[in-house]
DRENDO-1510 file (C-alpha; in Angstrom, 1 decimal, always signed):
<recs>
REC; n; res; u; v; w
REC; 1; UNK; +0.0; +0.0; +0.0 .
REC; 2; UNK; +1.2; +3.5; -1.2 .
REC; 3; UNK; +1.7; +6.1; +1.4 .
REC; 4; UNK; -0.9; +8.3; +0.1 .
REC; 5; UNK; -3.5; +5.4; +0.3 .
REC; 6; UNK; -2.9; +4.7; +3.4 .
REC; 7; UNK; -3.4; +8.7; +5.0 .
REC; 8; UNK; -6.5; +8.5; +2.6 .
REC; 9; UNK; -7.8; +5.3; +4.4 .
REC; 10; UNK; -7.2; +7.3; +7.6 .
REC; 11; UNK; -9.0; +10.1; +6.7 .
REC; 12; UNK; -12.1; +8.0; +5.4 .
REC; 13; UNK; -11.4; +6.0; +8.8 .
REC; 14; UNK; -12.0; +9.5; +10.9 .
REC; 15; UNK; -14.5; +10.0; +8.7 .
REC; 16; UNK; -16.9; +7.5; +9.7 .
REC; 17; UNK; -15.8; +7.4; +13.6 .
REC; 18; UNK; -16.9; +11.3; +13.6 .
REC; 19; UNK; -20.5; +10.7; +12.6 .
REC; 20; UNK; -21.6; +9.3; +15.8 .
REC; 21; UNK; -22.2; +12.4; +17.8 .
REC; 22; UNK; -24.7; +13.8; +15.1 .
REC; 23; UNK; -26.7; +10.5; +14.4 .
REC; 24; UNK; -27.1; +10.0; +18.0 .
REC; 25; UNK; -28.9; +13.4; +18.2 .
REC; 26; UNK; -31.9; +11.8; +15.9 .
REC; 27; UNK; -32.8; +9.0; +18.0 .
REC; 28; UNK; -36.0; +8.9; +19.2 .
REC; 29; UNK; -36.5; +7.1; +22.1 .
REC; 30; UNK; -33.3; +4.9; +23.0 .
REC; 31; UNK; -31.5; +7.2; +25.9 .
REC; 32; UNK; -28.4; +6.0; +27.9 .
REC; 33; UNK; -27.2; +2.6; +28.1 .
REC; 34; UNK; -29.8; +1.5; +25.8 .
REC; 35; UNK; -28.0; +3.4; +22.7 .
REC; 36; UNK; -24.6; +1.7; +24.3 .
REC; 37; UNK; -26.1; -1.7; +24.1 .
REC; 38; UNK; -27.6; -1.9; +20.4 .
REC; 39; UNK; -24.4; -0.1; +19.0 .
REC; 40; UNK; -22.1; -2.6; +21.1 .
REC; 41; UNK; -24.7; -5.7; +19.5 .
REC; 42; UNK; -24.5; -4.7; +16.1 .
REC; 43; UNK; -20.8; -4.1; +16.2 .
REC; 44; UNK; -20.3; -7.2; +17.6 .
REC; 45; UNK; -22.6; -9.0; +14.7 .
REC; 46; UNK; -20.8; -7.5; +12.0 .
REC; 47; UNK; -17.5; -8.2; +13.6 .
REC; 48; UNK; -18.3; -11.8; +13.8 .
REC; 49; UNK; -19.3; -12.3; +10.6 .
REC; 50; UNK; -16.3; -10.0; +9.3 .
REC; 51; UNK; -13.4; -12.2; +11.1 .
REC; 52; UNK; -15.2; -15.4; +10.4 .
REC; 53; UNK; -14.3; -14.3; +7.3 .
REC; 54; UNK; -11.5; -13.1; +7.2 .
REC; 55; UNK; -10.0; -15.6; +9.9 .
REC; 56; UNK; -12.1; -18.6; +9.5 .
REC; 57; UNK; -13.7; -20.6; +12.2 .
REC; 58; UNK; -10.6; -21.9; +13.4 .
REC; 59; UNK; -10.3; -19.1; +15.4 .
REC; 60; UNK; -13.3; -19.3; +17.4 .
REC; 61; UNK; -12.1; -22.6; +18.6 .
REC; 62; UNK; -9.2; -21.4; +19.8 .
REC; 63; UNK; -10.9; -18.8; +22.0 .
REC; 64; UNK; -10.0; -20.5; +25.2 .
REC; 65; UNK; -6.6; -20.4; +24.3 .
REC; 66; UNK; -6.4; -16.7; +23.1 .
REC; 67; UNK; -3.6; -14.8; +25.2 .
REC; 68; UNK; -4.0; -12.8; +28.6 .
REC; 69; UNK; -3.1; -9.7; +26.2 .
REC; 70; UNK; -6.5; -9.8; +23.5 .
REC; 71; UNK; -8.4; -10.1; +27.0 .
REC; 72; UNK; -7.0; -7.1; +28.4 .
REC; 73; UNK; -7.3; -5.5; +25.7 .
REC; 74; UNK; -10.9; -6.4; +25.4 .
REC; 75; UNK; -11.7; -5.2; +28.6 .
REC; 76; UNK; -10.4; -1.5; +27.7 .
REC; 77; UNK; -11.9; -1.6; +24.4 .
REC; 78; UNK; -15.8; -2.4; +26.5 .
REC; 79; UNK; -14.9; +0.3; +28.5 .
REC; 80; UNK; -14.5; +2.7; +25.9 .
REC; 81; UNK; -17.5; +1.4; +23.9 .
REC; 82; UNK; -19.7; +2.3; +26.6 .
REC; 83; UNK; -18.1; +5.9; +27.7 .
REC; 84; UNK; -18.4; +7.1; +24.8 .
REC; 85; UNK; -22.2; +6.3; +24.0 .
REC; 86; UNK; -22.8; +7.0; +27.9 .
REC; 87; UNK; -21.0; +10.4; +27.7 .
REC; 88; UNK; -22.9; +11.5; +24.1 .
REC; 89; UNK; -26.0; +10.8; +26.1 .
REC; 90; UNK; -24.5; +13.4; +29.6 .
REC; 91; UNK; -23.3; +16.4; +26.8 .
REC; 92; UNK; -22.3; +18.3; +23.9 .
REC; 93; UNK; -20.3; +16.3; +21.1 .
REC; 94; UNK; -17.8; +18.9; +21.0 .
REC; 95; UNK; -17.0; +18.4; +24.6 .
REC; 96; UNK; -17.0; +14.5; +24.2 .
REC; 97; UNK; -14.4; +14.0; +21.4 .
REC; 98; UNK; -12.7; +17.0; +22.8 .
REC; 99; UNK; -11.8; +15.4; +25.9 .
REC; 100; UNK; -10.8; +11.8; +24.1 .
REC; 101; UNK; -8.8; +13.6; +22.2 .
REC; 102; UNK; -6.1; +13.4; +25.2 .
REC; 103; UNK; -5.6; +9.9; +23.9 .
REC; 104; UNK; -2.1; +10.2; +22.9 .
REC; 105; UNK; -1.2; +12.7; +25.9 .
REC; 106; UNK; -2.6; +10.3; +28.3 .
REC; 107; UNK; -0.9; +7.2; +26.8 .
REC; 108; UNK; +2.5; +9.7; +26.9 .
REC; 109; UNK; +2.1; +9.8; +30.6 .
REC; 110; UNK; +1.6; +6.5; +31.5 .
REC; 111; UNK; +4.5; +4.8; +29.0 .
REC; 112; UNK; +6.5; +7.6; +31.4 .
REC; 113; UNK; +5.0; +6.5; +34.9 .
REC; 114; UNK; +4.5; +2.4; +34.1 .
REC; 115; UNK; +7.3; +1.6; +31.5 .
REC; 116; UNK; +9.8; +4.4; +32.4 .
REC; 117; UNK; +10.0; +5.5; +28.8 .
REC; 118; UNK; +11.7; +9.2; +28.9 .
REC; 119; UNK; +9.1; +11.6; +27.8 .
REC; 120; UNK; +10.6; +15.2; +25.6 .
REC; 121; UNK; +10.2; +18.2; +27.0 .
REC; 122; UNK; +8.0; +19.6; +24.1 .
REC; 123; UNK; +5.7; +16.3; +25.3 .
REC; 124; UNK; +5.2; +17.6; +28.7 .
REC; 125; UNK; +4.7; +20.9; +27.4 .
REC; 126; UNK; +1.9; +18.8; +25.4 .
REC; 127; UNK; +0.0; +17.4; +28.4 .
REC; 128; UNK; +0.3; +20.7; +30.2 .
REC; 129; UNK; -1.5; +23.1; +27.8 .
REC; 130; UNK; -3.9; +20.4; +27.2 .
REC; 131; UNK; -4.5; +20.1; +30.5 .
REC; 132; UNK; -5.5; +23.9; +30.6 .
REC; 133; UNK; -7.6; +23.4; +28.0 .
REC; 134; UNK; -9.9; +20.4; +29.5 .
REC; 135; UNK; -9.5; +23.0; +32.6 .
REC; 136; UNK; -11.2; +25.7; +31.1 .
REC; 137; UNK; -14.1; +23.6; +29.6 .
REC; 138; UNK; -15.0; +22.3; +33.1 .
REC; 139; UNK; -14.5; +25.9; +34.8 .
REC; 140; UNK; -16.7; +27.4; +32.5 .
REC; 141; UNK; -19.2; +23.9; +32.5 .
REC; 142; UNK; -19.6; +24.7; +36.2 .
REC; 143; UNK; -19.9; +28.5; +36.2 .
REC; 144; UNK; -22.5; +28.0; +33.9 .
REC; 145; UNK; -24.6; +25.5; +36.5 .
REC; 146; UNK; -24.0; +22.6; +33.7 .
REC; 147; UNK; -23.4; +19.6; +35.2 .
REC; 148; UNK; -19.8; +18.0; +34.5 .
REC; 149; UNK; -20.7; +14.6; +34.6 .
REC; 150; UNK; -20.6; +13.9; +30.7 .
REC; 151; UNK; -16.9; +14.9; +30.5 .
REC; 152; UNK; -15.8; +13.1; +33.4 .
REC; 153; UNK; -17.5; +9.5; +31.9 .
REC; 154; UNK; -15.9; +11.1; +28.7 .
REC; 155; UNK; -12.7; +11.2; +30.0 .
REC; 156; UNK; -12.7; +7.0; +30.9 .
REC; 157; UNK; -12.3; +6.5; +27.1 .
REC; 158; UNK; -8.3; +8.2; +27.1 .
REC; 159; UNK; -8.1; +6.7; +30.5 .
REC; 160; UNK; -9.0; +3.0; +29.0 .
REC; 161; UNK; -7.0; +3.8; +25.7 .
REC; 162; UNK; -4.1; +4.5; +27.5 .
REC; 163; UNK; -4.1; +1.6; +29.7 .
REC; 164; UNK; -4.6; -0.6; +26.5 .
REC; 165; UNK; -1.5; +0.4; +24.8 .
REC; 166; UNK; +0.4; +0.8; +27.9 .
REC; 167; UNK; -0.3; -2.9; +29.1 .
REC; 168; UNK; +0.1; -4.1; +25.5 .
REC; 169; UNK; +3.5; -2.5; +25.2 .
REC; 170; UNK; +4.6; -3.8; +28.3 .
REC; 171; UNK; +3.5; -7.6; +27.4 .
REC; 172; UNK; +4.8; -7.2; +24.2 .
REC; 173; UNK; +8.2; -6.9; +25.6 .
REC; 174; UNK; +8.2; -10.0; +27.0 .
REC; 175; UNK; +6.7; -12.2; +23.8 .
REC; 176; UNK; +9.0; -14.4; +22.0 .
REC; 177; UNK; +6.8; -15.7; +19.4 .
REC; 178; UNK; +5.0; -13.8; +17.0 .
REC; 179; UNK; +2.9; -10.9; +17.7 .
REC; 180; UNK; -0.4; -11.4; +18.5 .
REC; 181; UNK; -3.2; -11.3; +16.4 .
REC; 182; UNK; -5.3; -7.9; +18.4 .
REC; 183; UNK; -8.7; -8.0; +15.9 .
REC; 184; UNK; -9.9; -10.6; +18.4 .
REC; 185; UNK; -9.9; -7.6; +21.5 .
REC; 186; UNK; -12.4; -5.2; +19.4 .
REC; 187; UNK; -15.1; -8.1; +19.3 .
REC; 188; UNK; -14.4; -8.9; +23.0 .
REC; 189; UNK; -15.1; -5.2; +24.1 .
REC; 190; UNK; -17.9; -4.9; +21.9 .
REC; 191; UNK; -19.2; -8.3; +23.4 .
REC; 192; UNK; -18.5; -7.0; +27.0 .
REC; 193; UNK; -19.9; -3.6; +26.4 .
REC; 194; UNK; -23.4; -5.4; +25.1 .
REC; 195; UNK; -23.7; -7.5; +27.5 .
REC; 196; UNK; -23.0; -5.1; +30.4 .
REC; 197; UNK; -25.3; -2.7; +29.4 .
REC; 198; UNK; -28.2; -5.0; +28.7 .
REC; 199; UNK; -29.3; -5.0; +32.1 .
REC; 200; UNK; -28.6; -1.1; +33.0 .
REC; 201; UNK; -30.6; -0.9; +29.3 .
REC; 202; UNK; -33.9; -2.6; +30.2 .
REC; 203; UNK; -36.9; -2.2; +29.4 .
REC; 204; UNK; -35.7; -1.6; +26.0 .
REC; 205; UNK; -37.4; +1.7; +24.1 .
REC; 206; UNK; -35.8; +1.9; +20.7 .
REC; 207; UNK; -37.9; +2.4; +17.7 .
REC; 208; UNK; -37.2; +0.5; +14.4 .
REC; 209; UNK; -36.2; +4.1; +13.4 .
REC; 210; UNK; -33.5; +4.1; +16.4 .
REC; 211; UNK; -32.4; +0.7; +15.9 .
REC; 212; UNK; -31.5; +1.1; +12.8 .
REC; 213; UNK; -29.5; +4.1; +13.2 .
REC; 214; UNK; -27.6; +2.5; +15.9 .
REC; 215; UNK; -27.2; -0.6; +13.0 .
REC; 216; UNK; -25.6; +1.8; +11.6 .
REC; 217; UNK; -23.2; +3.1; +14.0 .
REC; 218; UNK; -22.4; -0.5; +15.0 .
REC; 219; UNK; -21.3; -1.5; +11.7 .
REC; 220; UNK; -20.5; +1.4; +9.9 .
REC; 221; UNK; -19.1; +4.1; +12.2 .
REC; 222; UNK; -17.1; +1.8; +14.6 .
REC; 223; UNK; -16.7; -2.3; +13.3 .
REC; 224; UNK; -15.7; -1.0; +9.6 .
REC; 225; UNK; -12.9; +1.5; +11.2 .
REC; 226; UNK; -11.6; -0.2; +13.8 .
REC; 227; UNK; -10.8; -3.3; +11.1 .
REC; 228; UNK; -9.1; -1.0; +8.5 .
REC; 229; UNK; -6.9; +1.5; +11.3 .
REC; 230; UNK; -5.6; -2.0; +12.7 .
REC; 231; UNK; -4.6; -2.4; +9.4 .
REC; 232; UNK; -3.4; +0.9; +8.9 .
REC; 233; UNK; -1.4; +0.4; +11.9 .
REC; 234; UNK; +0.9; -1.1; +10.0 .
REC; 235; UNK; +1.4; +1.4; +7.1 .
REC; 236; UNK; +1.3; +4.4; +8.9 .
REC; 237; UNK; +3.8; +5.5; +12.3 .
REC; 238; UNK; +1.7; +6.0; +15.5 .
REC; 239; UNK; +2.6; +9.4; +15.6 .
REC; 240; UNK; +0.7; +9.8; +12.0 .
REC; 241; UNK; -2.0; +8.1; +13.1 .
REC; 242; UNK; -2.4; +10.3; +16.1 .
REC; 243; UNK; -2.3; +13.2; +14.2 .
REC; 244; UNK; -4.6; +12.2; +11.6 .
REC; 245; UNK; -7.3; +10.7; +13.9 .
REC; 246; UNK; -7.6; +14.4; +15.6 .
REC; 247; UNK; -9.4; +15.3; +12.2 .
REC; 248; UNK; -12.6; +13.0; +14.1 .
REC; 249; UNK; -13.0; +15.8; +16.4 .
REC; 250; UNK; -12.8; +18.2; +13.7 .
REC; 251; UNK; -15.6; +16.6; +11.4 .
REC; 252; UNK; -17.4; +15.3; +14.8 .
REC; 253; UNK; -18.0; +18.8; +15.7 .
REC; 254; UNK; -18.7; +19.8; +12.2 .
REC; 255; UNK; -21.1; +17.3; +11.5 .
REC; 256; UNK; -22.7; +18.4; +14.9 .
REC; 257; UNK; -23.4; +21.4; +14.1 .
REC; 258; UNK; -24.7; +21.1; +10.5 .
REC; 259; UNK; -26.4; +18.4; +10.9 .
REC; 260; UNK; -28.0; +18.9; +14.7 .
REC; 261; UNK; -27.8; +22.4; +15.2 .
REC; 262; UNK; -25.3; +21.7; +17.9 .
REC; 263; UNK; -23.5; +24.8; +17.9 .
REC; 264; UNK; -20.2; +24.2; +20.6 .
REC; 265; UNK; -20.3; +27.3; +23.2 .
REC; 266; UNK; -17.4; +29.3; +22.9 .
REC; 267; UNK; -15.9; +28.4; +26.1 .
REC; 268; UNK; -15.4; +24.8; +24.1 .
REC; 269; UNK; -14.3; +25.9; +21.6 .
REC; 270; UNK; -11.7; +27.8; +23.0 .
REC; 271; UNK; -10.6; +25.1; +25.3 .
REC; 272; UNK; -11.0; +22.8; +22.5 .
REC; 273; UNK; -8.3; +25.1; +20.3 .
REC; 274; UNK; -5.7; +24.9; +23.3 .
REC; 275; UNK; -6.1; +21.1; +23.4 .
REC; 276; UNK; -5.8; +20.3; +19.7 .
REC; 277; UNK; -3.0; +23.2; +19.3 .
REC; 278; UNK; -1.2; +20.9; +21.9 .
REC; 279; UNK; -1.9; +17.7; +20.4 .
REC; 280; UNK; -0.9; +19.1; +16.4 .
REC; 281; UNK; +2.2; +20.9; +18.0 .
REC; 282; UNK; +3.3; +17.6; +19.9 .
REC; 283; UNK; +2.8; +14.9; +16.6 .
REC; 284; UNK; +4.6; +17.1; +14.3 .
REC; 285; UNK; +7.6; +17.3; +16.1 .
REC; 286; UNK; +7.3; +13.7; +16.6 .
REC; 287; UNK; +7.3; +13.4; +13.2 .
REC; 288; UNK; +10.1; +15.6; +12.4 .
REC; 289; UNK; +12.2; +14.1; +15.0 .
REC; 290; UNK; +11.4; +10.6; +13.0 .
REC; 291; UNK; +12.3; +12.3; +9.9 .
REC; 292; UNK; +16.0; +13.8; +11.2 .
REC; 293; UNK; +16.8; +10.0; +12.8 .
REC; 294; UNK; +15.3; +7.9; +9.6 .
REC; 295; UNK; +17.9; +10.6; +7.4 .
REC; 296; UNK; +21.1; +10.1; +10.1 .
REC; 297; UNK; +20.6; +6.4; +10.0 .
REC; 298; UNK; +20.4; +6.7; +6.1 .
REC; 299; UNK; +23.7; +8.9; +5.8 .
REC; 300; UNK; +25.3; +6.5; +7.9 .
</recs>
């Protein structure tokens, strides 16, 4: 694959995670942990069918046998199904992606605090400003008399992301066979996330007109992407991939406001700028600090 399909994939792959705050605004009656549970079902379904495909049924016998690492793994990825539809459900989408944006800044601070990997200066600088940014949002959430719950549950989806590659990173140290097939963890969280919100979900109230939007966004806007950026994963360097997954808030917010009427307050939005200004600032100089080794190596 060319470099320029690849970013392209990306983009297409932020494209469809960023439509989930603006087709969750046209349900009708599913609220809550109801909306978690039929977009963690279908996502499931279609991830089923997609790696009996693609991996054949052998690999559902083997599911006993599938490493303590695809089952951690799983576990962060139900907790991030369910924040994130939880959260959508507590406040504004702008607010929401904003504050999983701090994916990478969060995963930065736990490689330093866990793994003892030395963090640049221009990272702590990073996690600082973006910091002040989530800072302002929940100042001016509060001043306001809006409740702060939604970004808090919000903030369990960096949280969970960041102890997923963390404890990955760390296990992957210590295997001495071939890496581990991950595609496995995704249906495991969706499966989790489903099957924990079921009960919280009940009685269900979901139209045909809901479910099938939430269809939708289990197959569409999270089983389809999470297949191809695992993929992509190993096209693309993680610090590309971080930058280019901040265009989801971007067209999250976007689509939000055109398509909703969800216009962010300016006190988001200004928060927002400080904490993707950190986030843009921190990958490109992760890039260019790629660039300058790759060139030494080459000269040498």
């Amino acid at each position: 694959m060319s470099h320029a399909r690849a970013v392209f994939l990306m983009i297409v792959v932020t494209l469809l995670w960023s439509i989930a705050g603006v087709v969750a605004r046209h349900l009708e009656a599913a609220r809550s942990f109801e909306v978690t549970f039929w977009r963690s079902f279908f996502n499931a379904l279609t991830l089923t069918l997609a790696l009996s495909a693609m991996r054949g049924p052998a690999m559902w016998r083997q599911l006993p046998e599938w490493p303590r690492s695809v089952w951690i793994s799983g576990i962060c990825w139900a907790v991030m199904f369910t924040a994130f539809m939880v959260a959508l459900t507590l406040t504004s989408v702008a607010n929401v992606l904003i504050t999983m944006a701090l994916a990478p800044l969060v995963t930065a601070l736990f490689a330093r605090s866990f793994l003892h990997q030395h963090l640049p200066p221009r990272t702590w600088m990073a996690i600082a400003a973006a910091g002040l940014g989530i800072a302002w949002m929940f100042g001016n959430e509060a001043r306001h008399g809006a409740s702060p719950l939604g970004t808090l549950v919000a903030l369990a989806v960096p949280l969970a992301s960041a102890v997923n590659w963390t404890v990955l990173q760390h296990m992957s140290r210590r295997e001495t066979t071939r890496r581990t097939d991950m595609l496995p963890a995704v249906w495991i969280g969706a499966v989790l996330s489903a099957g924990l919100a079921l009960p919280l979900a009940l009685p269900l109230q979901a139209s045909a007109h809901d479910i099938g939007l939430l269809a939708l966004l289990g197959a569409v806007q999270l089983a389809v992407p999470c297949l191809l950026v695992v993929r992509l994963s190993r096209e693309l360097p993680a610090p590309e991939i971080a930058l280019l997954a901040l265009l989801e808030v971007v067209f999250g917010v976007a689509w939000a406001w055109l398509g909703a009427g969800e216009r962010p307050a300016s006190e988001t939005l200004i928060g927002g700028s400080i904490v993707l200004a950190a986030l843009i600032g921190n990958e490109l100089r992760s890039l260019r600090t790629a660039a300058r080794r790759e060139g030494r190596a080459s000269e040498s």
